[in-house]
N, C-alpha and C positions, 0 to 999 in steps of 0.2 A: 331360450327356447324350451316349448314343453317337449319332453322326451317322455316317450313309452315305457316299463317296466324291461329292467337289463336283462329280464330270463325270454324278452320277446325277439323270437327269427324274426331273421328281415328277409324274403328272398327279393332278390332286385335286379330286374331286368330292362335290359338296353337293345331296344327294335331300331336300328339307323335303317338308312336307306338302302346299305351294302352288307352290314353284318348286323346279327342279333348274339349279345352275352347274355347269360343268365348265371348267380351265383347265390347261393344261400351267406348269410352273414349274422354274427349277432350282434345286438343292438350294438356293441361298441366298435362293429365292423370286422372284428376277427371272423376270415370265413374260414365256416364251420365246414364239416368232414361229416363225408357218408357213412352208415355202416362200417363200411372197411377199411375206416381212418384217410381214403382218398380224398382230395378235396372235391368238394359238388360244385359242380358247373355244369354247363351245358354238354361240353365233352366228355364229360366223366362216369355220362349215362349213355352215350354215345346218340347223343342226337345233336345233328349240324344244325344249328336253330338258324343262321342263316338262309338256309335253304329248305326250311319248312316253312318259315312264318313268313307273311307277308305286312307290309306297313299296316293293313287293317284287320288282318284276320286274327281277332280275337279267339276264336274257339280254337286255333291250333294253336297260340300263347298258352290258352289256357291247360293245353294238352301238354305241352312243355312244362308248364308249370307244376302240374298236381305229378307228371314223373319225376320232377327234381324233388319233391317233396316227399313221397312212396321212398324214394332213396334213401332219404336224408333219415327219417323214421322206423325205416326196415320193416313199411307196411302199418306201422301204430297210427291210429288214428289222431288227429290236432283236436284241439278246440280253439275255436276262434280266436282266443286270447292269448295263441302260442305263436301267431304266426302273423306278419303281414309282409303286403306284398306293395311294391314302390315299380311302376313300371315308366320307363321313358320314349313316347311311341313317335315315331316319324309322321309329319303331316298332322300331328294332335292341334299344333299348334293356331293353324288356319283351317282348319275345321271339326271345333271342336265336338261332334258328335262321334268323332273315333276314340277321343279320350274317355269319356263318358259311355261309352260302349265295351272298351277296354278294360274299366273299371270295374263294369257289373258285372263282366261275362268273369271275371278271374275272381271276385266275390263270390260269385256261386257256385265258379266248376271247383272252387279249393275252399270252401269256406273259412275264408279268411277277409280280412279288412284289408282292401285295396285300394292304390291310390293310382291314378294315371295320367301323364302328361306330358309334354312333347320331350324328345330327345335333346332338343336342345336347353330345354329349361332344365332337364337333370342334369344336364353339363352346367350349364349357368352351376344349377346348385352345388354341383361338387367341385370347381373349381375354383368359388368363393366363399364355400363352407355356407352356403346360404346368406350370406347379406348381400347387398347392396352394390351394384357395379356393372360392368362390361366384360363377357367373354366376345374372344376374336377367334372363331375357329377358320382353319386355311388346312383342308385334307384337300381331298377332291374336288370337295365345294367348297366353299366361303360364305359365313355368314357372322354378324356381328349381331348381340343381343345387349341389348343394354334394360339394368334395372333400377328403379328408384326405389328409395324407402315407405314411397306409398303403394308399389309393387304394380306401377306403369310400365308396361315392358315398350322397349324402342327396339324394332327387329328392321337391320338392315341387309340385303342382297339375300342371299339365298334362294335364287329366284330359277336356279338350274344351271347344265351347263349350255344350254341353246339363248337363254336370256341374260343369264348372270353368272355368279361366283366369280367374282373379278376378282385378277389375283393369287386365283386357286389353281393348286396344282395342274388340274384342268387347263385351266385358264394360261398359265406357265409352257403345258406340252405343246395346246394349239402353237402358241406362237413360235415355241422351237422349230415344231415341224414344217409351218408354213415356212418360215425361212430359210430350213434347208431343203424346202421343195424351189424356191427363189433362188438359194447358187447353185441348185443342181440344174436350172432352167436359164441361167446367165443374168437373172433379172436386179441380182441381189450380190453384191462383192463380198468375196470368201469369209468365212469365219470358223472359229471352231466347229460350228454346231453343226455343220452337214457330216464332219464325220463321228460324231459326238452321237446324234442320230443314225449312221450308218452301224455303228455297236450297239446302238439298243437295239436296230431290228436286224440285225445280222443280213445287211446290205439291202437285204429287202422293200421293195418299194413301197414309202411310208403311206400311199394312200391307200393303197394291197394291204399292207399290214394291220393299218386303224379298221378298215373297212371289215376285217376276219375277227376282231376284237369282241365278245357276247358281251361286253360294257363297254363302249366307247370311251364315257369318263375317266374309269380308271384307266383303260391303258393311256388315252392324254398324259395323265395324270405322271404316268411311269414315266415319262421325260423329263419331269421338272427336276428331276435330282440331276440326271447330267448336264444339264442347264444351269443350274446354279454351281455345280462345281467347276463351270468355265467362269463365271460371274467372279467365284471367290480363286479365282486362279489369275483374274486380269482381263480375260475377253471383253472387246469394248462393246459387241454386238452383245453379250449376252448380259454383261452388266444393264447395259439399256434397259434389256427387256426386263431383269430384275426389279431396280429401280421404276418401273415403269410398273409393278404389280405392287410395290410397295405404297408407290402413293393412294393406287385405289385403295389398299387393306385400308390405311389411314384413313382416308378420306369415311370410310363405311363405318371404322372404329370412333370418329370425330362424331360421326350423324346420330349413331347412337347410343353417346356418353354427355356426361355433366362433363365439366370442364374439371380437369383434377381427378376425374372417376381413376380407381383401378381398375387396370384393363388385363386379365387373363387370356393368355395366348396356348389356343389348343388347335391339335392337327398334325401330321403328320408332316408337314410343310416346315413347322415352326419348328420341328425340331433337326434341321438342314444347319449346323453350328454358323454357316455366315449369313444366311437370309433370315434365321431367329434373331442373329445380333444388330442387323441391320435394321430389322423390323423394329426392334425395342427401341435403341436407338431415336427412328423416326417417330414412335407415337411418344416418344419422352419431349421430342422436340415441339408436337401438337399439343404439347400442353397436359398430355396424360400420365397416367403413372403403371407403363408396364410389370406385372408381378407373375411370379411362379403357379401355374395352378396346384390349389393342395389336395384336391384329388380330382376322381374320374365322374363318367356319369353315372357309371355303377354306382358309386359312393355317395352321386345326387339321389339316384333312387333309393339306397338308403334311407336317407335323413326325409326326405318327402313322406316316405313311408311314417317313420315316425314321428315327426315334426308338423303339428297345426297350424304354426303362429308363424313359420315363414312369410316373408313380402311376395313371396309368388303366388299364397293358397289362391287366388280367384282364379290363377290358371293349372290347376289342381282341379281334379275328380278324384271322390271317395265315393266307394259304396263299400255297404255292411254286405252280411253273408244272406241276410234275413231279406235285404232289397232286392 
């Protein structure tokens, strides 16, 4: 890969759908330190970038950005050539005039060379080091991306939690919950998970409780852990349900791989020690080749930043400072 000059910052930021990181780095990924030797990040200027920026709103990115930057400098001005920027934005990916928009507006408000692209391609990127393959993300949502060496992307689910994310944590709480609303109403024979459910909302009635939720997703989401830890404990209703979100993951990780691809497994989900082992497990059995991711999206924004010749660049935007 061509790489940038080792004295060039990266700062690299990550817009998901639920949180926003932002971290300064240098070219070899060691993050760098502000002024006062504290690491630069988002919090360490005290701005919650979660709750400032929105999946499109470039000009408060951009406002994020040039603070993390003022920091990082102690006020000394950049030149273009000291700095770039790698961003990974939510919804870049199906419509790309947010990426594209992303791009210039953080080009200009920090003069710097910026690059911008969906969040899940900077995950793609950093949890294959940039080549070639399939990440599996299972947090909240669920989405499978799959990459060829001529940088075809195959994007499977990710389609929300009212249509999709089969699988996902989400997708995991709905179904606890409907079924301990099922033996709480006699329709459904006992299992653990009504009172499994009964400790996550502290007895409270789970349609009261999701209903008062300002994300519905994630709090879904907050049940799948004690659901799986009946699954890895013996429950037969909850194993069901397990195994039952496993073959979708499969199924989506299948649709958007080569046959033999490496498959990268990212998410909050994946890292539940018996629904990861189970998972791996399964897509070994589809014929895939489950592997560790070696890093984050952070670390995709990164290398997007400094790297041209990835298989992703057509879904990549750059712009200069000058554009």
């Amino acid at each position: 890969m061509t790489t940038q000059p080792s004295q060039t910052s990266v700062l690299c930021l990550d817009l998901g759908k639920t949180r926003a990181r932002a971290e300064l780095h240098a070219a070899d990924g060691t993050l760098l330190t502000g002024p006062d030797g504290a690491p630069l990040s988002a919090e360490s200027v005290g701005v919650a970038a979660g709750s400032r920026v929105g999946t499109d709103s470039a000009a408060a990115l951009a406002e994020l950005a040039s603070e993390l930057l003022t920091r990082a400098t102690a006020g000394a001005p950049l030149t273009p050539g000291q700095i770039r920027i790698g961003a990974g934005v939510a919804g870049a990916l199906t419509n790309t005039a947010v990426g594209a928009h992303v791009a210039t507006t953080l080009a200009a408000g920090c003069s710097a060379h910026a690059a911008a692209t969906s969040d899940v391609v900077t995950a793609h990127v950093g949890a294959l080091g940039g080549e070639p393959g399939t990440v599996l993300v299972v947090g909240t949502g669920a989405v499978a991306l799959g990459l060829d060496t001529a940088g075809a992307l195959r994007r499977v689910d990710g389609w929300g939690p009212e249509l999709g994310d089969l699988g996902s944590g989400s997708w995991l709480g709905r179904r606890a919950l409907r079924r301990a609303l099922a033996e709480r109403d006699g329709t459904a024979t006992a299992s653990g998970i009504r009172a499994a459910i009964d400790d996550l909302t502290g007895g409270a009635d789970p349609v009261a409780w999701l209903a008062a939720a300002p994300n519905t997703a994630r709090r879904l989401a907050s049940a799948a852990p004690p659901l799986l830890d009946l699954a890895a404990a013996g429950d037969h209703t909850a194993t069901q349900i397990a195994d039952e979100a496993i073959g979708l993951l499969v199924s989506s990780a299948l649709a958007a791989s080569s046959p033999g691809d490496p498959v990268a497994l990212l998410g909050g989900i994946t890292s539940h020690a018996w629904f990861g082992q189970a998972l791996r497990e399964a897509l070994a059995a589809g014929g895939l080749t489950p592997t560790m991711p070696l890093g984050s999206a952070i670390d995709g924004a990164r290398l997007v930043a400094l790297h041209t010749d990835l298989p992703h660049e057509r879904h990549i935007h750059r712009a200069d400072p000058s554009s």
